[in-house]
N, C-alpha and C positions, 0 to 999 in steps of 0.2 A: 733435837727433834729427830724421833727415828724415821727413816727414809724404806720404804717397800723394797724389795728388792728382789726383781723376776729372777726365777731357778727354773733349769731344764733336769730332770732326774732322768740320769742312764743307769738301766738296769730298774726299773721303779717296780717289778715284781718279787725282786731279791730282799734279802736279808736289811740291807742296808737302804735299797730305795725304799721298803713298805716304811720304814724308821722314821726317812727324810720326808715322808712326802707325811705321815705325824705328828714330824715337829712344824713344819708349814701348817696344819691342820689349826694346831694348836697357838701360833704367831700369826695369823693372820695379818695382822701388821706390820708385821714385818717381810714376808715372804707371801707372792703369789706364784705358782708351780705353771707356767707358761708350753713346757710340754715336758710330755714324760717317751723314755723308751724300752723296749724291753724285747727277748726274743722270739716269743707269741706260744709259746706252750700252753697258755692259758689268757686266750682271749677275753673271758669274760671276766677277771681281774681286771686287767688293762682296760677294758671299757667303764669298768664302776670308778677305780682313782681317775679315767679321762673323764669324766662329768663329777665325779665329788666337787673336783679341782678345778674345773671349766677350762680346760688345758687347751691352747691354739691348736696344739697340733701331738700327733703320737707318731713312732717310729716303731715297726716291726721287723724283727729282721730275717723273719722266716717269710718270703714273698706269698706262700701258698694259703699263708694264715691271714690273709686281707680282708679279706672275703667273709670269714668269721668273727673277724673284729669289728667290721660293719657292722653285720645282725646283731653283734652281741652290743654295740652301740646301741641302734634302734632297741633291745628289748630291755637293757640298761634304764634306758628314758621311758620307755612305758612302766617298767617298775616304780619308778619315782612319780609317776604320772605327769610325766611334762606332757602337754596336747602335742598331738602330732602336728611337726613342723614347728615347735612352740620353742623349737631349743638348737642351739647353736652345735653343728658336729664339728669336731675338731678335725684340721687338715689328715689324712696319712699319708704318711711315708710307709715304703716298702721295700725287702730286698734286702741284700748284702751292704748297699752303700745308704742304708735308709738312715742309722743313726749320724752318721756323718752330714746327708741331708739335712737332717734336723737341727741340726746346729749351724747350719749354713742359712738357715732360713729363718727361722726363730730368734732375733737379736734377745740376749737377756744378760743380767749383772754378773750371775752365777750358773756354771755347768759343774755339778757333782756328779763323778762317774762312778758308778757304781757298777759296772759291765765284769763281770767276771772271765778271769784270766788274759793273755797277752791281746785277746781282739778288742783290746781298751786302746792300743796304743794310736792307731789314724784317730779314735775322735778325741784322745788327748791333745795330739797335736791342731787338731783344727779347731778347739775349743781354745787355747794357746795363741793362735792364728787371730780370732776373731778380739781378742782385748779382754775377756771375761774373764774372770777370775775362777781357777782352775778347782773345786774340791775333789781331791784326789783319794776316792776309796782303793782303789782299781792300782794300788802297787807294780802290777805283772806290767803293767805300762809304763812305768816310770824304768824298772827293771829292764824290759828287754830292751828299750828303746833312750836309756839314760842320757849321752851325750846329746842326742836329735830334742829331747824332751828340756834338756836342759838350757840349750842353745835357743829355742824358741821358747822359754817363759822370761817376761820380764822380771823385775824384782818385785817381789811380794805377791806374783801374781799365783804360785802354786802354793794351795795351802791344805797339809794333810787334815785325813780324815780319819784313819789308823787312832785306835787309842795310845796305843805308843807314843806313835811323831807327833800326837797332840799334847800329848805329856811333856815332852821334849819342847815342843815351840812354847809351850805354856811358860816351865819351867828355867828356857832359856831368857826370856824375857826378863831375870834376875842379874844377867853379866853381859859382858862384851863378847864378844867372839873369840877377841885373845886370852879370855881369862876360864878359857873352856879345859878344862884338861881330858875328859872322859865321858861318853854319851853312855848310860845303862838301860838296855832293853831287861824289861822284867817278863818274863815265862811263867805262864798255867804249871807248863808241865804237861800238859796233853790228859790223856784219861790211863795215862801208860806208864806216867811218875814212878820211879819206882824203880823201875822192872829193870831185869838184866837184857843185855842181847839176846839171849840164848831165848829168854820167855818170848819172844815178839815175835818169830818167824813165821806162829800158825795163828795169829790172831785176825777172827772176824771183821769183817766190815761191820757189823753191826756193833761189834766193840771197838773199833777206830771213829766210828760215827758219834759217840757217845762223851761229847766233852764234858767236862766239868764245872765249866763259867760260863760259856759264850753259848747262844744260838746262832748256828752259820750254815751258808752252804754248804752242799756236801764236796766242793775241792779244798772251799778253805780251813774245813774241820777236819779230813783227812791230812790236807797241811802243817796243821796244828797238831795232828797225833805225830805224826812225824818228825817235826819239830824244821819242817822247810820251811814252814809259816816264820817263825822267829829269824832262820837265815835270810829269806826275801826279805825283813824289815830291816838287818841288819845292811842288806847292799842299801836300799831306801832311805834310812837314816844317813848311810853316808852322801849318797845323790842330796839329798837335798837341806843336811847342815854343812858341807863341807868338811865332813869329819874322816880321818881316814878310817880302814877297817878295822887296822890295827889296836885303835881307840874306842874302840865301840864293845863293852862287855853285852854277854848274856847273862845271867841269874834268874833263878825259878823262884817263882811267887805266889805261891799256888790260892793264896785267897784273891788273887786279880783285881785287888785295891790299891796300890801302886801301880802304877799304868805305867812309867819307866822317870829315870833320872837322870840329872846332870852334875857332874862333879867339876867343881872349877877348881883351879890351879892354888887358891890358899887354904883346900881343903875342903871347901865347903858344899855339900851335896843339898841339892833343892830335889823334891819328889812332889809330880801330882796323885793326889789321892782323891778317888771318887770311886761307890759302890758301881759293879762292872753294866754299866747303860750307856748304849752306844749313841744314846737322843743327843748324852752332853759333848762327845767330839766333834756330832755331826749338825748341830746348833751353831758351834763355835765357829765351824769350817764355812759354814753358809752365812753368818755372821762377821768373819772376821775381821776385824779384831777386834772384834766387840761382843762378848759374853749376852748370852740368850737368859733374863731372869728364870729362874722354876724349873731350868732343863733338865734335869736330874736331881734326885734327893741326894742331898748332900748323905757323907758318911754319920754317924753319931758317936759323940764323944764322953756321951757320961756311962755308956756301955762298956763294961767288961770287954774288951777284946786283945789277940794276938795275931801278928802280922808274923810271917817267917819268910827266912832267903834261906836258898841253897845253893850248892854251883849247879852245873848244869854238867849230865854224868854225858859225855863225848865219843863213851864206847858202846853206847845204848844208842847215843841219837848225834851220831856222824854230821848230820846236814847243816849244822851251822857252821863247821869247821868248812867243809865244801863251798859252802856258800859265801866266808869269807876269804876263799883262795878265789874265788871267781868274780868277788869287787874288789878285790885286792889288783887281780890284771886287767878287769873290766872290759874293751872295748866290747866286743859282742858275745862274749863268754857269757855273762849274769842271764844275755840272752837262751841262749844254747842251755843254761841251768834252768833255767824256768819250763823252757818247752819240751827239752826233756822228763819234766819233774807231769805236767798236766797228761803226758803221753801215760807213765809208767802210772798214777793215779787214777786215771780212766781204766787202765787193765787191774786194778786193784779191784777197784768200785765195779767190776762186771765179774770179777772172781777170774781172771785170768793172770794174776801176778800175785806172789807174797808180798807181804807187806813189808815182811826187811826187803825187797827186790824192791822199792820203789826209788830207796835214796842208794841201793846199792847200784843199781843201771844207771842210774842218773851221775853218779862217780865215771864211771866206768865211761860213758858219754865227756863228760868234763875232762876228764885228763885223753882222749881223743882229740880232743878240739881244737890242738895246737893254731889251723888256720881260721878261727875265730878271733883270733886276740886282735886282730888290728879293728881300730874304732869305723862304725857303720858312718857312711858316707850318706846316707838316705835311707829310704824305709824299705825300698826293695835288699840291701843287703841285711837289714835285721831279717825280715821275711825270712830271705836265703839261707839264716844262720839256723831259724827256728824250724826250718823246713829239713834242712840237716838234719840237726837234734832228733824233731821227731820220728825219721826215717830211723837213724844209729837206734833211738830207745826202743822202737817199735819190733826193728831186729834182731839187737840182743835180748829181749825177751821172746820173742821165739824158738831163739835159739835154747833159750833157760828153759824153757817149758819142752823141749825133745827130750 
């Protein structure tokens, strides 16, 4: 007999929150969406999913935008025609420490964080803290803060959201832990497949924005042209199968129907395959481990088709190798990579850095970093490490732009 199961969605304006709150839309039985948070750019979103949903409580993290999440609350409820006072407003939170509030305050089964970039990592740990079971869209948290993140989740209690590591947990599900030999992350390939070095130095934002499978953010689709995205999963994969780095391939997969595989030690390689719908890892993760029926259309098999791999060309797109030198020595480096990487992206996305400049500073930062290698003692020295980083990336791109 299925059992309800309250969910807080962080980030519930995003790519991945509009998904999750969706697939709740759509499970009503299974999931009631108990609060949602997000950074307030668009209050009057956040007020329509905070009554869709009849959510306890909202989290804004811009304090100035309170004030307009109200009215847009009130004019929410008069569009739907509830009589005034006829309808329940849900608590806010506001501020810097609001989504962390909100998870302090709001007891529920499931927190899916869906917050974009390393400002995921406090309400990872205090979603960790509370006993809820952790779905982890929100990577850059698991990354900067890995050893702190690891150390505070029980077993089973972190469970990805990624289509990759869902693929992976799926697929691992076939063997023992000792009988793993090889984790395979599978790669789009970006919108840039292809191309030599030399083609990518003058390329547009609007042609880095332009993926080929996925709809996303625009850091994690910039990500994804770059192919940091694929390095960040590959530190991720190993934080949370205990794989090292060394074991963890890259391969391009440009039709984004393999979501990624496991190869075990007599050979034998398990793949998940599912057309690319992020409903079905983010179903399973708010689920787990228990499979959401209808969550995605399945692939079809009486259809003609072809699936292709390729390597992955290393002198076009550097950032995976980078990025397995940096969970390769881990302690606050992955860190220092990551916030390096959202500095020199920002200056991309505003036309202030080339686009080879984003993973070439973000090198250039990494092998600086020598007194990052020892592991973070607590969350003020990740902070320290990422405050580093984005100083170092901030000024050798000024430097590169004289």
């Amino acid at each position: 007999m299925n059992t309800t199961r309250t969910v807080l969605v962080l980030g519930s304006t995003g790519s991945i929150g509009t998904q999750a709150l969706d697939v709740a839309a759509r499970n009503k039985d299974l999931f009631r969406i108990a609060g949602i948070a997000a950074g307030g750019s668009d209050p009057a979103a956040l007020a329509a999913q905070a009554l869709a949903h009849q959510v306890d409580a909202v989290a804004i993290t811009k304090a100035t935008a309170a004030e307009d999440l109200q009215l847009a609350l009130y004019a929410e409820a008069q569009k739907r025609g509830y009589a005034s006072g006829d309808f329940k407003l849900p608590r806010i939170f506001a501020g810097t420490g609001a989504v962390v509030e909100l998870i302090g305050a709001v007891p529920v089964d499931v927190v899916l964080n869906g917050l974009p970039g390393s400002q995921g990592l406090e309400p990872t740990l205090r979603a960790l803290e509370t006993g809820a079971t952790l779905a982890l869209a929100n990577k850059e948290s698991l990354i900067a803060g890995g050893p702190l993140v690891l150390k505070a989740a029980k077993p089973g209690q972190l469970v990805p959201v990624d289509s990759e590591h869902s693929a992976m947990a799926q697929a691992l599900r076939g063997g023992r832990a000792d009988e793993v030999d090889r984790l395979v992350l599978t790669a789009s390939g970006g919108p840039f497949r292809g191309r030599a070095r030399s083609d990518l130095e003058h390329v547009s934002v609007e042609e880095a924005l332009k993926h080929p499978t996925w709809s996303m953010g625009r850091l994690v689709t910039i990500n994804s042209a770059t192919l940091v995205n694929k390095g960040l999963e590959l530190i991720e994969a190993k934080l949370l199968f205990g794989v090292p780095c060394d074991r963890i391939d890259v391969v391009v997969h440009p039709q984004s129907i393999v979501h990624s595989m496991v190869t075990f030690t007599d050979g034998s390689t398990l793949a998940q395959a599912s057309p690319p719908d992020m409903r079905l890892p983010i179903s399973l993760a708010l689920n787990w481990p228990d499979r959401v029926a209808g969550a995605a259309h399945p692939c079809r098999w009486d259809e003609a088709t072809a699936w292709t791999f390729e390597p992955l060309d290393g002198a076009a797109f550097p950032a995976v190798e980078l990025a397995r030198h940096a969970g390769t020595v881990g302690g606050c480096l992955p860190a220092v990579f990551n916030a390096a990487n959202e500095v020199m992206v920002a200056a991309f996305l505003a036309q202030n850095a080339r686009f080879t400049s984003i993973v070439d500073t973000v090198e250039q930062v990494v092998l600086a970093a020598a007194e990052w290698h020892r592991e973070p003692r607590d969350l003020e020295d990740v902070f320290a490490a990422e405050q580093w980083a984005r100083g170092r990336a901030a000024e050798l791109n000024s430097t590169e732009r004289k």
